[in-house]
SEGU-681922 format. One record per residue (C-alpha): x, y, z; residue number from 1; residue in one letter. Coordinates in steps of 0.2 Angstrom, whole numbers, always signed. Last residue first. Layout:
BEGIN
x: X, y: Y, z: Z, num: NUM, residu: A
...
***
This chain:
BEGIN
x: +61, y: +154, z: -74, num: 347, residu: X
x: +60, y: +161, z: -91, num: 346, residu: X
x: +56, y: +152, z: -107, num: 345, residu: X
x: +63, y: +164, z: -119, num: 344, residu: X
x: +54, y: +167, z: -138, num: 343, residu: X
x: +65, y: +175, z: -150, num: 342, residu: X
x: +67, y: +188, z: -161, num: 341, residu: X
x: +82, y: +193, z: -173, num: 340, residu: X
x: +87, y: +206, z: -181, num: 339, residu: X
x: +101, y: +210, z: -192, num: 338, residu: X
x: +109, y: +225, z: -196, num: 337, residu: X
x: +111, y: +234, z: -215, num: 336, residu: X
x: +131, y: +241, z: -215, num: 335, residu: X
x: +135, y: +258, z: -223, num: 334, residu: X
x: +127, y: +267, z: -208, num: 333, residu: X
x: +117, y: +283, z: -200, num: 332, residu: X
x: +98, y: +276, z: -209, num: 331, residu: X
x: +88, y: +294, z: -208, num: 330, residu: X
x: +70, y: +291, z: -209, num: 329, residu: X
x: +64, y: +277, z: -203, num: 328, residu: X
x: +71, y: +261, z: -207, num: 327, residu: X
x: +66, y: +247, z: -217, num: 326, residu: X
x: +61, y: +230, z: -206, num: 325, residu: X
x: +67, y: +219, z: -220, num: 324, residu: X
x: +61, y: +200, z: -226, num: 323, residu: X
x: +70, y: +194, z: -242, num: 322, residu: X
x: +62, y: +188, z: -256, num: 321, residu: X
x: +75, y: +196, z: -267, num: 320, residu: X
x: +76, y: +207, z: -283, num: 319, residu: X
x: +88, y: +218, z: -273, num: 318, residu: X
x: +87, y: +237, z: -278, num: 317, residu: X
x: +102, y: +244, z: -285, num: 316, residu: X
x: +113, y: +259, z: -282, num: 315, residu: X
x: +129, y: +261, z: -296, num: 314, residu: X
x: +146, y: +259, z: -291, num: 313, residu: X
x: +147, y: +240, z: -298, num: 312, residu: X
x: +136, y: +235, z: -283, num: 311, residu: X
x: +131, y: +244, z: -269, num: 310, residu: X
x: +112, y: +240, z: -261, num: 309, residu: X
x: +94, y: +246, z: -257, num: 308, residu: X
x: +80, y: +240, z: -249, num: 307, residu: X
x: +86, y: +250, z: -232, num: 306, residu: X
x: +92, y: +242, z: -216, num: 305, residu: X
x: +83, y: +231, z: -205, num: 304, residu: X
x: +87, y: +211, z: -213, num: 303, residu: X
x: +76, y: +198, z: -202, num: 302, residu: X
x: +76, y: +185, z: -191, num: 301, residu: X
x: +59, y: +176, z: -186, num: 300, residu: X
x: +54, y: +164, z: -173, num: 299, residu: X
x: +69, y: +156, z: -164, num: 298, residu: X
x: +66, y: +145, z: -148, num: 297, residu: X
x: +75, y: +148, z: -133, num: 296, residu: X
x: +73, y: +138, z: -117, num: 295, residu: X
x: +77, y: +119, z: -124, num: 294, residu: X
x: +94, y: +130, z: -130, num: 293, residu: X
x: +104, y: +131, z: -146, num: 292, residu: X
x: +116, y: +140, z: -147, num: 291, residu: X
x: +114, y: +157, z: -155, num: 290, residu: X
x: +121, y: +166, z: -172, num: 289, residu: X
x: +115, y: +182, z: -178, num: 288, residu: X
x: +127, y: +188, z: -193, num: 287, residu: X
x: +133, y: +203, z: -202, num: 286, residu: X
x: +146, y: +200, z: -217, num: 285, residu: X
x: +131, y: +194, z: -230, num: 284, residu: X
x: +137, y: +200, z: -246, num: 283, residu: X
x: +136, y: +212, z: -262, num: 282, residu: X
x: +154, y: +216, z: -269, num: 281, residu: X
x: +146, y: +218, z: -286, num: 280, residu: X
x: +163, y: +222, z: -294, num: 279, residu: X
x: +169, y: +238, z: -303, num: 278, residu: X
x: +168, y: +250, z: -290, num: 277, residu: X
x: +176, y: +239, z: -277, num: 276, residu: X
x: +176, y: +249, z: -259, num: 275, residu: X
x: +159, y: +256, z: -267, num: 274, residu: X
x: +150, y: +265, z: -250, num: 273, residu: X
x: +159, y: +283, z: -250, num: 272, residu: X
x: +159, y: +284, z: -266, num: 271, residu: X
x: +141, y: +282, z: -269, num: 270, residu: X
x: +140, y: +301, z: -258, num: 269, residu: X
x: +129, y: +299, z: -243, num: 268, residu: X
x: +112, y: +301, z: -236, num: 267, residu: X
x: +103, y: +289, z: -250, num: 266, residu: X
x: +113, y: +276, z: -241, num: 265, residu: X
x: +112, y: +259, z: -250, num: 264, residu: X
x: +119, y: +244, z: -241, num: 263, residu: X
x: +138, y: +237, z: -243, num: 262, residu: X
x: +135, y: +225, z: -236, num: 261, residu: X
x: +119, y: +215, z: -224, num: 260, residu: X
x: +114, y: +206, z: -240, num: 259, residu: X
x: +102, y: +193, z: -235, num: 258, residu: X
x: +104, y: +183, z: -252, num: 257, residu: X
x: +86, y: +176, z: -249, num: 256, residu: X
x: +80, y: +169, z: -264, num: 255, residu: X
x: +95, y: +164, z: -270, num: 254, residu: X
x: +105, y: +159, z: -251, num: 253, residu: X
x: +90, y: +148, z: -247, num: 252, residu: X
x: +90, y: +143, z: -228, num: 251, residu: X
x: +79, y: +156, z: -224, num: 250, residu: X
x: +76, y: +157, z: -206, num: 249, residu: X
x: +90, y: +144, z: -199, num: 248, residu: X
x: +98, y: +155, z: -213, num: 247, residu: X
x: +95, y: +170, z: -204, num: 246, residu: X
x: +98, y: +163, z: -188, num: 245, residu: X
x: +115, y: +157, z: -191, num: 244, residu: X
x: +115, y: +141, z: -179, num: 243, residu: X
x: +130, y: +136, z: -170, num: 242, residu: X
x: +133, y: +116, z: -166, num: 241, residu: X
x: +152, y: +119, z: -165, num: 240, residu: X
x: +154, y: +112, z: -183, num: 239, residu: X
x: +143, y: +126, z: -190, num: 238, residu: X
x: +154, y: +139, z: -179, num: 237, residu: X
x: +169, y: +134, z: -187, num: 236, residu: X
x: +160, y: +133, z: -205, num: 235, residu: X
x: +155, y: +150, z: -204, num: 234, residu: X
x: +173, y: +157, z: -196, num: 233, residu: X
x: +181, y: +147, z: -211, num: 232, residu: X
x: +169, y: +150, z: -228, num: 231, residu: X
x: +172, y: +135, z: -237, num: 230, residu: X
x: +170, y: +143, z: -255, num: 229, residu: X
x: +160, y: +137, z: -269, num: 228, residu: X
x: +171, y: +150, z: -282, num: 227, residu: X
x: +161, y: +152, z: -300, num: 226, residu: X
x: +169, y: +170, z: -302, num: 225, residu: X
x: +158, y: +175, z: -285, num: 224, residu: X
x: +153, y: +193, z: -296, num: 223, residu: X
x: +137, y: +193, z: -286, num: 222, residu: X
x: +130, y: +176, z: -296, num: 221, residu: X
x: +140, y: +164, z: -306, num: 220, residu: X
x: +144, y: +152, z: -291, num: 219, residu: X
x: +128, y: +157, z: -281, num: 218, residu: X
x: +118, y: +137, z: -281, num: 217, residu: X
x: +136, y: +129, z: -280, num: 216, residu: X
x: +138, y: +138, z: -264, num: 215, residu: X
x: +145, y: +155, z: -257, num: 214, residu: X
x: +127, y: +160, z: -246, num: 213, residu: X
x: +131, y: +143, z: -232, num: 212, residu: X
x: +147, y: +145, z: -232, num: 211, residu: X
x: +146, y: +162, z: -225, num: 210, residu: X
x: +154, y: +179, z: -228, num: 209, residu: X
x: +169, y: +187, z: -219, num: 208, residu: X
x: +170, y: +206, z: -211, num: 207, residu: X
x: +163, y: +196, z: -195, num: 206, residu: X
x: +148, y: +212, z: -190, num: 205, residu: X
x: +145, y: +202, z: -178, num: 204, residu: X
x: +130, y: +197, z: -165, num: 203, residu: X
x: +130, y: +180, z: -154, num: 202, residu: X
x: +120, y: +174, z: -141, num: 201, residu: X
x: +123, y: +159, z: -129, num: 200, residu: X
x: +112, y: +151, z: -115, num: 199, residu: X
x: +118, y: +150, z: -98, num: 198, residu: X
x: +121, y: +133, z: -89, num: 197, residu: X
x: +137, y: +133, z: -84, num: 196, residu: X
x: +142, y: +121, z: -97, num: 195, residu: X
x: +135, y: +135, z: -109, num: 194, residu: X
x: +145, y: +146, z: -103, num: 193, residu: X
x: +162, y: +137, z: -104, num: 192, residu: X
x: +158, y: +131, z: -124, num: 191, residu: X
x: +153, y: +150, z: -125, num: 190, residu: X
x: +172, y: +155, z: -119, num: 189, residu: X
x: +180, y: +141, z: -132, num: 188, residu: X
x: +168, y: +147, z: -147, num: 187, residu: X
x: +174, y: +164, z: -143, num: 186, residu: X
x: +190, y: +163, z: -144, num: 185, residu: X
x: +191, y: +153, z: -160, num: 184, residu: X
x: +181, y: +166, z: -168, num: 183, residu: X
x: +190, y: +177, z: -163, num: 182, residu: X
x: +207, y: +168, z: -171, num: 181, residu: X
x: +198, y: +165, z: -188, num: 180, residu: X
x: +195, y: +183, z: -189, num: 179, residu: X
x: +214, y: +187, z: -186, num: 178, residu: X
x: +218, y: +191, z: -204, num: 177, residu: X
x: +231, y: +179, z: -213, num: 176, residu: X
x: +218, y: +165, z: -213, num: 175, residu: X
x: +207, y: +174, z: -227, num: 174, residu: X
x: +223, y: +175, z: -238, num: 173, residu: X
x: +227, y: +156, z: -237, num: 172, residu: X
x: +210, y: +152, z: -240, num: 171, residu: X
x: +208, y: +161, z: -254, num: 170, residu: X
x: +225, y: +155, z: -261, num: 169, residu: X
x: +220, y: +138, z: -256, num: 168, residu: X
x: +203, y: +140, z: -266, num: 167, residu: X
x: +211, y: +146, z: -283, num: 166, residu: X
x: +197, y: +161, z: -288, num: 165, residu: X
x: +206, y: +175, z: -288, num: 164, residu: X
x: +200, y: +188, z: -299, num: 163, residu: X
x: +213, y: +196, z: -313, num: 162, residu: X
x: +224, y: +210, z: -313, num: 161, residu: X
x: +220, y: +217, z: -294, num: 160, residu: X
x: +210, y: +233, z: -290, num: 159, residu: X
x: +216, y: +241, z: -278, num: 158, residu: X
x: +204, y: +236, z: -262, num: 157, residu: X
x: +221, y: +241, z: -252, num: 156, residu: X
x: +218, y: +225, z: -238, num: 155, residu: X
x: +206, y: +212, z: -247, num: 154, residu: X
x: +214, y: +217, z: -264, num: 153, residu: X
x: +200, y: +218, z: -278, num: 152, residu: X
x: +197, y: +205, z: -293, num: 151, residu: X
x: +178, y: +199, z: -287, num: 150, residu: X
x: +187, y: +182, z: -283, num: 149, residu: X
x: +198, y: +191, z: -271, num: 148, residu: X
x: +185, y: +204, z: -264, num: 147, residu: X
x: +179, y: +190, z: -250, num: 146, residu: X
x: +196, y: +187, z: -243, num: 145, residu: X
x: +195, y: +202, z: -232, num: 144, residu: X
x: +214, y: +202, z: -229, num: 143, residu: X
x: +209, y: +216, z: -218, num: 142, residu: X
x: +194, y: +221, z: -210, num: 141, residu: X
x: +197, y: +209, z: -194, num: 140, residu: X
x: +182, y: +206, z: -182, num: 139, residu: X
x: +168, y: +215, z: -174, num: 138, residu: X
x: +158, y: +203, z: -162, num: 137, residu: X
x: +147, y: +207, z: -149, num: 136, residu: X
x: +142, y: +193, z: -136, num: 135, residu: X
x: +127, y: +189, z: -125, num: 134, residu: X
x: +130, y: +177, z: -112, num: 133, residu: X
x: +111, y: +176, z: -104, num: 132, residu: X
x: +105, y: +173, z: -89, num: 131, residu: X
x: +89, y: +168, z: -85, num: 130, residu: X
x: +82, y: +177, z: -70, num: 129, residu: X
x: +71, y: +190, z: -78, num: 128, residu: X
x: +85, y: +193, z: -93, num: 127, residu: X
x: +100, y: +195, z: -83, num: 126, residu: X
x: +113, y: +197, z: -94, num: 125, residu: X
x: +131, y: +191, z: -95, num: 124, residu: X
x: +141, y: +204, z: -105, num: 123, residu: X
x: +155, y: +198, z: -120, num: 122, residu: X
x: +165, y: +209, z: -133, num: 121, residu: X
x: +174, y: +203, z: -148, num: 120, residu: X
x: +187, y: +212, z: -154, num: 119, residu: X
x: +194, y: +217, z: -173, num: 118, residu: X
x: +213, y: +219, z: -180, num: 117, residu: X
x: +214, y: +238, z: -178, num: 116, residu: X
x: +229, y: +236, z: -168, num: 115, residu: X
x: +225, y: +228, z: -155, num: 114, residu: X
x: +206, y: +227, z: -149, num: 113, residu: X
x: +201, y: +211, z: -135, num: 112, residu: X
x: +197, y: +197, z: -140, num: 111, residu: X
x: +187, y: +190, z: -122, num: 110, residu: X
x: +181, y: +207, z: -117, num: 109, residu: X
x: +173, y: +207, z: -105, num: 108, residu: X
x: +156, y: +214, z: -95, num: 107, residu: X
x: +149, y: +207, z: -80, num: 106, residu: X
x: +130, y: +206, z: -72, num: 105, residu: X
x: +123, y: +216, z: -86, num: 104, residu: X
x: +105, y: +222, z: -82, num: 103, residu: X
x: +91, y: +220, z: -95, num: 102, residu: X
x: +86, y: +232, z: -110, num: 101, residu: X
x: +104, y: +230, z: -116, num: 100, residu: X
x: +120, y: +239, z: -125, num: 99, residu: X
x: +134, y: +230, z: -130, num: 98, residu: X
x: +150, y: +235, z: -139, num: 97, residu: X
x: +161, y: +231, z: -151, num: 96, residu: X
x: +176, y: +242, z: -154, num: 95, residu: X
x: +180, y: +246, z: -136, num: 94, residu: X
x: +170, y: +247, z: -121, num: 93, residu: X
x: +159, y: +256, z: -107, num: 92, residu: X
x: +148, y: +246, z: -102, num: 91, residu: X
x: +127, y: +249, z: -104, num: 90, residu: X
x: +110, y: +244, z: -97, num: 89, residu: X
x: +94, y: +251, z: -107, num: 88, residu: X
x: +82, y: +263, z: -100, num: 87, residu: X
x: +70, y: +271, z: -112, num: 86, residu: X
x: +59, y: +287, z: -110, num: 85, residu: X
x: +67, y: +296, z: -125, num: 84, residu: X
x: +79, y: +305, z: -113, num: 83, residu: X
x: +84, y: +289, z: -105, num: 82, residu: X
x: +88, y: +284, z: -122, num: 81, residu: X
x: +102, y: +298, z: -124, num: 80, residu: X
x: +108, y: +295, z: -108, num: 79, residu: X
x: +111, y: +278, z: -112, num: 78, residu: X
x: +119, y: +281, z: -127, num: 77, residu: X
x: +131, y: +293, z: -122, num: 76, residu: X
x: +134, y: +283, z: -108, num: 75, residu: X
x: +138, y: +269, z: -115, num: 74, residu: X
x: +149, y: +280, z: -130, num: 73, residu: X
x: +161, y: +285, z: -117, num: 72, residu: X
x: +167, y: +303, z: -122, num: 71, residu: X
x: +188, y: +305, z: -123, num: 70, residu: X
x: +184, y: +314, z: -140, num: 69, residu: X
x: +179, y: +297, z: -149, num: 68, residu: X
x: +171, y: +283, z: -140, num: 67, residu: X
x: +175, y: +273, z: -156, num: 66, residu: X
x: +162, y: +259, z: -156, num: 65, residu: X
x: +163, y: +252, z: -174, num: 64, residu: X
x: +151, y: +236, z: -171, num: 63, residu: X
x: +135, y: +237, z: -159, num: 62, residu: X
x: +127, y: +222, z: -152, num: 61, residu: X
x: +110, y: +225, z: -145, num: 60, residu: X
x: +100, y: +214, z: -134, num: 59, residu: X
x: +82, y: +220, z: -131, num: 58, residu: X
x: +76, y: +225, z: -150, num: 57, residu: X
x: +59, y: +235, z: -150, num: 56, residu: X
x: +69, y: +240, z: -169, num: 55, residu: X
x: +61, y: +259, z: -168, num: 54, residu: X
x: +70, y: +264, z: -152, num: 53, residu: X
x: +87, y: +255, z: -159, num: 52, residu: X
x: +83, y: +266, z: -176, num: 51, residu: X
x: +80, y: +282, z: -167, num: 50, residu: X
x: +95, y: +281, z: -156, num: 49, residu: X
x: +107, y: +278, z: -170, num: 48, residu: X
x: +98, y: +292, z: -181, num: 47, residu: X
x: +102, y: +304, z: -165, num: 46, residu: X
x: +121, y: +299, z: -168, num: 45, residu: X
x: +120, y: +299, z: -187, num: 44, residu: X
x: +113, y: +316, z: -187, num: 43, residu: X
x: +126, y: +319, z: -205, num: 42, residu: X
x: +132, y: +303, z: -209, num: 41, residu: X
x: +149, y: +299, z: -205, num: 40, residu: X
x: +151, y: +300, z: -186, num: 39, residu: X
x: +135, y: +289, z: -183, num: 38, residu: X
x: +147, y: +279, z: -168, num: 37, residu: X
x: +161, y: +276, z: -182, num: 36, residu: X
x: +148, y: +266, z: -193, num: 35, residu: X
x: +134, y: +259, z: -181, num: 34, residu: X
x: +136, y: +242, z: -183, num: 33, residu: X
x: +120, y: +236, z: -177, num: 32, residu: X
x: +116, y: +216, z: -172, num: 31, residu: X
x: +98, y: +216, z: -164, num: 30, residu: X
x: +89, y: +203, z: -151, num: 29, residu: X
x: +73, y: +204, z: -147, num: 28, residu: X
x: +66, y: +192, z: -132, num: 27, residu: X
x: +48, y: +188, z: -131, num: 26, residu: X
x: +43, y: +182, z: -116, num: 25, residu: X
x: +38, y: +164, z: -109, num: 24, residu: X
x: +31, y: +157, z: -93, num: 23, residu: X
x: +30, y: +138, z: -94, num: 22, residu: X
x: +10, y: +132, z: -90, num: 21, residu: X
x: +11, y: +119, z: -76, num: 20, residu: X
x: +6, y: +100, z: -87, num: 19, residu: X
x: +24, y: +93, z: -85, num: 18, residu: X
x: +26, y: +101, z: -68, num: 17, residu: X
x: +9, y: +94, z: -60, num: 16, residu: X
x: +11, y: +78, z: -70, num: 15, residu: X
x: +26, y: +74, z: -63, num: 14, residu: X
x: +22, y: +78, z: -46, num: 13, residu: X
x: +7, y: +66, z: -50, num: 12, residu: X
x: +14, y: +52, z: -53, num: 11, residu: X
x: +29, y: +53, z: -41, num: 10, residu: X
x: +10, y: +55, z: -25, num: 9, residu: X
x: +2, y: +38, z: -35, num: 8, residu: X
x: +20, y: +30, z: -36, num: 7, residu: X
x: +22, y: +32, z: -17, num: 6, residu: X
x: +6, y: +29, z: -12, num: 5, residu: X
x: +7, y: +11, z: -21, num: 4, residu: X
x: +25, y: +7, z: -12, num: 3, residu: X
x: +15, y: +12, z: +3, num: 2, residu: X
x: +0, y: +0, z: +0, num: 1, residu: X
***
C-alpha cells in the first residue's frame, strides 16, 4: 500500500510540472554596426537612437564603437535613451560594444582590440532570471578574402589583374587576418557558458561571408567567379553546433541573399559605400548566431536596413524575397543590421 502511495503522489508531481503552464517572453535581439558611432552621416548619432527605439530590440550588439573625443559612448547612449523614456543597461568598451534592456552582471572582453585587428566583446545578462552570455563581435577588415574572386585586394581594395578564384589562395589569404582567431575565442568562452548553464547569443559584423550563401547554387551570381568557398569562421561555428539565424530562417542563399553590405545610403555620396567600384561586392558579413537551447526557440530574423544596395558603383534594388524591417527616416550606416526575435522560457 505504501509502495502504491508512493508512485500515485511521483505520478502526480510529474504531472503537476509537466502540465504547469512555462512562462515565456519575447526576447529581441539586434546586431547594429553603427559606422564610427554615426560620425559619417550627418545626425547619425540621433539616427542611431531612433533606429534601436524603432527596432523594439532588447540585446543589442554594436560594431565600430569609437568613444571618440575622450566621451564613453555607453553613456552617451544611455543618456540619450533615458531621454526618449528608455532605460537600457550599458559598459563602457571598445570596438564592439553591448548595450541591453536588461542588467549586465559582467562585462569582458574576451578578444580584445589591438591594432585595428577586430574584438569581440561579452556581457552576462539577466533577462528576468535567466541569464544570458550575450556577445558582440567586430572582427578583422583586412585580408577580407571575399574581394579576391571579385578582382579587388582584401587590404588596399586596388584593383587586382585578374580575380582570384584558386581555393588555397583564398583560403590562405582569409587565414592571414585574425578573424579566424576570434572566432576561435569565442567558441572556447561559450563552450564554458554554456556548461554553466547560460544560453549563448552571438551578434558580428565578421568582415567574412558564410558558407552557407557561397555555394554551388551562387557560383555565377554577385561577381563569386564560379568560387563554392568554405567560408572558415561560418564553418567553425557550424561544426560547433551554432546556428545562423538568418539562414536557420531562410535557408535559401538565392531567394534570400540577405545582403547586410555594402547597403544603399541615399544620405551619402556612392563613393563613400563602393570599396570595389567595378565588382558587385554584395554579401552577407553581419550575422546572428545562438546555441541552441530547450529555453529559446527562434521565430523570425530579419534584414533592418534599407532595400537598397552597392554594386558596380551604381545603387540597386535587390530582386529578393528577403524579409526587412526598413528604417525610418535617416539610416546613420553603410552596413544593414540583423534582427532577430525569439521566444525565452523564463524561470
Amino acid at each position: 500500500m505504501k509502495l502504491l502511495k508512493l508512485i500515485f503522489t511521483v505520478c502526480c508531481y510529474i504531472l503537476i510540472v509537466n502540465c504547469t503552464p512555462k512562462k515565456q517572453q519575447s526576447l529581441t535581439v539586434l546586431q547594429f554596426n553603427i559606422w564610427q558611432e554615426g560620425t559619417v552621416i550627418k545626425d547619425g548619432y540621433n539616427a542611431i537612437i531612433n533606429e534601436i527605439i524603432h527596432s523594439n530590440a532588447d540585446l543589442i550588439a554594436l560594431s565600430e564603437v569609437r568613444n571618440y573625443n575622450n566621451t564613453n559612448l555607453n553613456e552617451r547612449l544611455i543618456a540619450s535613451l533615458k531621454e526618449k523614456g528608455y532605460t537600457f543597461y550599458s559598459e563602457k568598451s571598445e570596438d564592439s560594444g553591448i548595450l541591453s534592456k536588461y542588467p549586465i552582471i559582467d562585462q569582458t572582453q574576451i578578444f580584445p582590440l589591438k591594432n585595428d585587428h577586430g574584438s569581440i566583446t561579452k556581457a552576462i545578462i539577466n533577462v528576468n532570471g535567466t541569464e544570458i552570455a550575450f556577445y558582440s563581435g567586430h572582427l578583422d577588415y583586412l585580408n577580407c578574402a571575399l574581394y579576391l574572386p571579385r578582382g579587388y585586394h582584401g587590404s588596399t581594395w586596388k584593383k587586382l589583374d585578374a580575380p582570384i578564384t584558386n581555393l588555397v589562395e583564398i583560403e590562405k589569404i582569409n587565414l592571414q587576418s585574425q578573424r579566424d582567431d576570434a572566432i576561435k575565442s569565442f567558441i572556447e568562452d561559450a563552450k564554458n557558458e554554456i556548461n554553466n548553464g547560460r544560453i549563448v547569443i552571438y551578434g558580428g559584423d565578421n568582415n567574412e561571408p558564410s558558407h552557407l550563401d557561397w555555394t554551388e547554387a551562387t557560383k555565377n551570381l554577385y561577381d563569386h567567379n564560379g568560387v563554392v568557398m568554405p567560408w572558415n569562421i561560418s564553418l567553425d561555428l557550424e561544426k560547433n553546433g551554432f546556428i545562423d539565424a538568418y539562414r536557420n530562417i531562410f535557408p535559401n542563399p538565392v531567394t534570400h541573399p540577405g545582403f547586410t553590405y555594402p547597403a544603399n545610403n541615399t544620405a551619402i555620396n556612392i563613393e563613400k559605400l563602393a570599396w570595389s567600384p567595378d565588382a558587385d561586392d554584395r554579401d552577407r558579413i553581419d550575422f546572428i548566431y545562438y546555441y541552441p537551447d530547450s529555453r529559446i526557440k527562434l521565430n523570425t530574423s530579419k534584414v533592418f536596413g534599407p532595400k537598397g544596395d552597392i554594386s558596380k558603383n551604381k545603387r540597386v534594388l535587390e530582386n529578393t524575397h528577403d524579409v526587412f524591417l526598413e528604417p525610418l527616416n535617416i539610416w546613420p550606416t553603410d552596413h544593414k543590421a540583423v534582427i532577430s526575435e525569439f521566444t525565452l522560457n523564463i524561470k
